[in-house]
VOGU-3710 file (C-alpha; in Angstrom, 3 decimals, decimal comma):
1> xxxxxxxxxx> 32,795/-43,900/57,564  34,729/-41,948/60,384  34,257/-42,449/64,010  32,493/-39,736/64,644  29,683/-40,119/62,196  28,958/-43,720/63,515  28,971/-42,344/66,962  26,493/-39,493/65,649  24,744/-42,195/64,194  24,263/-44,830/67,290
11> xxxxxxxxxx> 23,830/-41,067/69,451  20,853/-40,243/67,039  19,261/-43,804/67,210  19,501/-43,826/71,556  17,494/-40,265/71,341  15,096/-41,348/69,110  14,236/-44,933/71,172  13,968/-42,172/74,321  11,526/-39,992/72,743  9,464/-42,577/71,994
21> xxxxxxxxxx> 9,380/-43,999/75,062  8,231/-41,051/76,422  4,257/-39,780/75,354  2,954/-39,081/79,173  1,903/-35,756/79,474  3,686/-33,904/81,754  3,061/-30,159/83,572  5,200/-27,023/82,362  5,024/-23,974/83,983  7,111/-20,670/82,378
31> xxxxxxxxxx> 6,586/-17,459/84,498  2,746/-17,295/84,558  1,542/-19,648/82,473  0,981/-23,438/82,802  0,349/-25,849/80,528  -0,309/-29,806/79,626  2,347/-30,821/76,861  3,477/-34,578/76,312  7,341/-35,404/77,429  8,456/-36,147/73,892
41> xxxxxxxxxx> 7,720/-32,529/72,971  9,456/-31,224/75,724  12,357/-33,901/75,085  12,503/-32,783/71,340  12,863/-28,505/71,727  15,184/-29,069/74,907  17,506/-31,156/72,422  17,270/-28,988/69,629  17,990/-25,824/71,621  20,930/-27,454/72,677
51> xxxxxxxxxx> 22,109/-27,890/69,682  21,206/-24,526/67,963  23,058/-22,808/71,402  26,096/-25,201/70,909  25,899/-24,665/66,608  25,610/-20,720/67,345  29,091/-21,149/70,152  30,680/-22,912/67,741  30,497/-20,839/64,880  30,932/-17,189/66,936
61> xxxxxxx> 34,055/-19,391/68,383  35,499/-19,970/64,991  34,867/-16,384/63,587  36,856/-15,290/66,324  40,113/-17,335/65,385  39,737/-16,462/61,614  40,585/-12,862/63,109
//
C-alpha cells in the first residue's frame, strides 16, 4: 500500500470517531428557515460537499491541461 492510501485510510477512521462523537442537536438557520438537525448530519453533507467541490476542481483542472 502507498502512502497516501494509508493516510486516506487513518484520515477516514479520525472523521468517522468525530461524527460519532457528535449526536447533539444543533440550530441551522439558511435565509428564512430554521431548523433542529443533529451535528453528525451537518458534519456529514459539510464533508461531502467538500469533497464533491474539490472532485468537480479537480477534474475541470485536468480537462483544462489535456487542452
Amino acid at each position: 500500500m502507498d502512502y497516501k492510501r494509508i493516510l486516506m485510510i487513518i484520515l477516514g477512521v479520525i472523521f468517522l470517531i468525530v461524527l460519532i462523537q457528535n449526536f447533539q442537536p444543533i440550530s441551522v438557520e439558511f435565509l428564512f428557515w430554521e431548523i433542529e438537525v443533529p451535528q453528525i448530519i451537518m458534519l456529514f453533507l459539510s464533508a461531502l460537499l467538500g469533497f464533491i467541490i474539490c472532485y468537480i476542481w479537480l477534474h475541470i483542472r485536468g480537462r483544462r491541461r489535456r487542452i
